[in-house]
N, C-alpha and C positions, 0 to 999 in steps of 0.2 A: 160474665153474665150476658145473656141474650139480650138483645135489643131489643125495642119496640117493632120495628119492621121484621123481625125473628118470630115475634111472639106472634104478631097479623098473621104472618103466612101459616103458622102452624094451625093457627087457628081454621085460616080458608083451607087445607087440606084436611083437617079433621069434618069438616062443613060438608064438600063436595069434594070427596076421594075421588070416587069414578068419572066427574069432570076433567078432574085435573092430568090424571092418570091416563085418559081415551087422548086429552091434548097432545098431552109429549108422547105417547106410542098408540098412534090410533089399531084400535082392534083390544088392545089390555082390555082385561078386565081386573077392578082391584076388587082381590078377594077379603082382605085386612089389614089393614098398618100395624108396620112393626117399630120395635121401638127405637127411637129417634138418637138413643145411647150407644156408642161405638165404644166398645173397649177395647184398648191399644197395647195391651202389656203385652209387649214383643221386646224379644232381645238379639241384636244380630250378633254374628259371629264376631266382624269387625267390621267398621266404619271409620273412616280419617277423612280429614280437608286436606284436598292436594292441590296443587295449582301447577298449570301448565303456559307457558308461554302468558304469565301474569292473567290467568282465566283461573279461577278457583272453580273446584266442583269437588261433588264427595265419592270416594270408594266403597261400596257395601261391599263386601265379601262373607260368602255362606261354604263351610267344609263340611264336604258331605260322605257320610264313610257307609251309610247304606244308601238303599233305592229310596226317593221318594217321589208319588204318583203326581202327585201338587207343587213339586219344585219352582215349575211357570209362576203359579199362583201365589206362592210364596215369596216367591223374592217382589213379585210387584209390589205385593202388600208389602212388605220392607223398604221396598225404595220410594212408594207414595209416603209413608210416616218419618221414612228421613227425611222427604226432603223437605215437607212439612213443617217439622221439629226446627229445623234448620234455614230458615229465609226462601225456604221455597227452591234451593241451590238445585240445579241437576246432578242426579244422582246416576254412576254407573255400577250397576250388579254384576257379579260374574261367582259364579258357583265353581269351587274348587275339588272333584272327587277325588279321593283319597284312595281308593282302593281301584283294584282293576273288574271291569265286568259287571260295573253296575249298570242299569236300566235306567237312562240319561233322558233327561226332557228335551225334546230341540227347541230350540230359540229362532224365530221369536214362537213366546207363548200367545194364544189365539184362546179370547173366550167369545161361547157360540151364541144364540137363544137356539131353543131347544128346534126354531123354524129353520135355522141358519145363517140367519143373518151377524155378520161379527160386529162383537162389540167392544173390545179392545184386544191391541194389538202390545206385547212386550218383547221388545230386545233386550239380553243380558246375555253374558260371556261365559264363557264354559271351558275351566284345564281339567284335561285328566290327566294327574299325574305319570301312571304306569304307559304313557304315549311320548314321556319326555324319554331319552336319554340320557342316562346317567354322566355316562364320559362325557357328552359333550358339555352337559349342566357343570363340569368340573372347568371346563374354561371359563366357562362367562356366568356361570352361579354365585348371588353374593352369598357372603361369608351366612348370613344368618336363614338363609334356607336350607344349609345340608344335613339339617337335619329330615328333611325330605326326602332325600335321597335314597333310602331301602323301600321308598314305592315307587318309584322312577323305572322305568325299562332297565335294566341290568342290574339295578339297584342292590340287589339281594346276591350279588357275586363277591368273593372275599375281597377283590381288590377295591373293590368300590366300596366295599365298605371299612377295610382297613383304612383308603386315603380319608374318608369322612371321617374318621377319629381319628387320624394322623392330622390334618390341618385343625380341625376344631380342639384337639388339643396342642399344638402347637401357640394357639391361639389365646391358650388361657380363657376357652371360654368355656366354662363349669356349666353353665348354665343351660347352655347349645346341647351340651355331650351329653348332660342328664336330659333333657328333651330325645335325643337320639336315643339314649337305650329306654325311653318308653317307646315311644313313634314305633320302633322294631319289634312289637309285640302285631301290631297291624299286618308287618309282611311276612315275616318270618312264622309258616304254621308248621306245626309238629314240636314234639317235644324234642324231640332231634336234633333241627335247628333251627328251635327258640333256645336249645344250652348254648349250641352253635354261637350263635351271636352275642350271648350273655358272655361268654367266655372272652370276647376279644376285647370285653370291659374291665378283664380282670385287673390287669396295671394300673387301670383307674380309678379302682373301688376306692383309693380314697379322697382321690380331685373328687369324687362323686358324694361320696359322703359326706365332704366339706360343704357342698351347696345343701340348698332347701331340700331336695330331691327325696333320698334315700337313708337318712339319718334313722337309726333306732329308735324306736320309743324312747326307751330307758335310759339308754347312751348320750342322748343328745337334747336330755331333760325339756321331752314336752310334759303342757301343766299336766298336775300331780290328777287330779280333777275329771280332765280328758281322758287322763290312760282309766281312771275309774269307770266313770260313764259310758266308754267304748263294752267295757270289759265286761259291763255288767249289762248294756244291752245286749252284746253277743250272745251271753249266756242267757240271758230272756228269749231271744229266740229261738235260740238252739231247745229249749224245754218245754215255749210254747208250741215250738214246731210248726210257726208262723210266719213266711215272710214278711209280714205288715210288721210285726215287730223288727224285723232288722232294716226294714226301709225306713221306717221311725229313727231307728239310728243314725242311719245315714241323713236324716234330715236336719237331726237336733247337732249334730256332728258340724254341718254346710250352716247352719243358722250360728253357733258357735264360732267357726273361725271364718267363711266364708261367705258372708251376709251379701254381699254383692251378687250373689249366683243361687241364692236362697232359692226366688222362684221357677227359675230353668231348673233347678232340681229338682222342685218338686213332680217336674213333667219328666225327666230324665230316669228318676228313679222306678217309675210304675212301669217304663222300658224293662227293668231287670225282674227275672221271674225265677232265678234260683237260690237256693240260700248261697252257694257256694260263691258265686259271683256278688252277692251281698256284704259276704265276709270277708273276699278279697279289697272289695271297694274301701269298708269301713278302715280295714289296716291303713291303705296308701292312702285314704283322705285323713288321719290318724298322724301321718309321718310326711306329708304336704306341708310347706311353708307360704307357698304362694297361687295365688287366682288359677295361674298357668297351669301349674302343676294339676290342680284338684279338677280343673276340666280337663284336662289330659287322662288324666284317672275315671272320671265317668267315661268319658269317648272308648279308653280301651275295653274297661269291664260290659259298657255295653254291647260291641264288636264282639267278644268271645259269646256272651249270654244270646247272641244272635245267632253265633255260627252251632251252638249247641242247641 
């Protein structure tokens, strides 16, 4: 709750706006006050507490698989509310693109007044994947990034993609490898070789199957309930001939099993604009076990609904 000295000042701004206002930037004119309510509902990609040489500070990271005009702009606002959220800690951003040939913001980001005078100034860090090297990301890549590895420069060559399922499955890590054979819907275009790549998974359809990943509906007894509700919102779409009905599904779908990403969906889903890319969604969030998985699943369905 506001303070008393909170409540004063509001008051002396509501009193003499354009005093206040000509003070801190003389020449302003205030046209209206706006309201004093900042809403915050932001979700980053990731954020952690790291600590370096006994200095803590946090990581924001934002994966980016199209262009965006505002990326500067965003991540500030991301890294003012973590660090906020957070003891006030220094916060470093670095935006990670995913695909090759996007339309990148340089850093630092520069906001202007319309005269030119600047008004802040933001640093944050910038990988493009398809600028790394594949081979060499094999020497010194840890184990739990090769799933990355088919947007990397050479990424999408058999050998590099054979050794990335040769070590991640040597590895015993199911989990890695089903992340890999979604991630390769991102580089791998054509139907050509998207079978291409699906094929080098075939010896592991069922290390694959064993995880959250790729389980059948029926097979791998998701609720009785779910498979109803999916089924019969599909079929509502399909008759209304209305996308709002199958992005309905896909809401009540992410509210169902994935409440933690409820509201990012809500914003992710008005992204998709065909039924087909709907209907794909609703299967693989359908046969999703986990957070990872079902955002992995929008991120793709949205890339294809993009490129189409």
């Amino acid at each position: 709750m506001a303070g008393p000295w909170d409540d004063l000042m509001k008051v002396l701004l509501k009193t003499k706006p354009q005093d206040i206002v000509q003070w801190v930037w003389k020449g302003a004119i205030a046209k209206y006050q706006l309201s004093e309510e900042l809403k915050c509902t932001l979700y980053a990609d990731g954020l952690f507490l790291v600590e370096e040489n006994a200095h803590e500070f946090l990581l924001h990271l934002e994966f980016q698989s199209n262009a965006h005009p505002h990326m500067g702009e965003r991540l500030h606002e991301y890294n003012l509310i973590a660090s906020r959220e957070h003891d006030y800690l220094p916060v470093y951003s670095c935006v990670i693109y995913l695909r090759k040939g996007i339309n990148k913001v340089p850093s630092p980001s520069l906001r202007k007044l319309p005269m030119g005078q600047e008004i802040s100034r933001f640093y944050f860090g910038a990988i493009e994947l398809a600028d790394l090297p594949a081979e060499q990301f094999f020497q010194t890549g840890p184990l739990g990034l090769l799933p990355l590895v088919p947007l990397m420069e050479g990424g999408t060559k058999q050998e590099a993609v054979e050794t990335m399922i040769s070590r991640l499955a040597s590895a015993q890590e199911q989990q890695l490898l089903t992340i890999s054979y979604l991630l390769g819907g991102l580089a791998f275009e054509g139907e050509e070789a998207q079978r291409w790549f699906k094929e080098r998974f075939d010896m592991f359809e069922e290390m694959i199957q064993d995880t959250y990943a790729y389980r059948k509906v029926i097979e791998e007894g998701i609720q009785q309930g779910i498979q109803q509700g999916v089924q019969q919102g599909i079929q509502q779409g399909v008759e209304l001939g209305e996308i709002r009905a199958l992005r309905q599904v896909v809401l009540d779908l992410v509210a169902q099993r994935f409440p933690e990403m409820e509201r990012s969906a809500k914003k992710l889903v008005e992204t998709l604009r065909t039924p087909s890319t709907l209907h794909k969604l609703i299967i693989k969030l359908s046969k999703a076990q986990t957070l990872p998985e079902a955002t992995v699943a929008f991120m793709l369905e949205e890339s294809e609904d993009t490129e189409h």
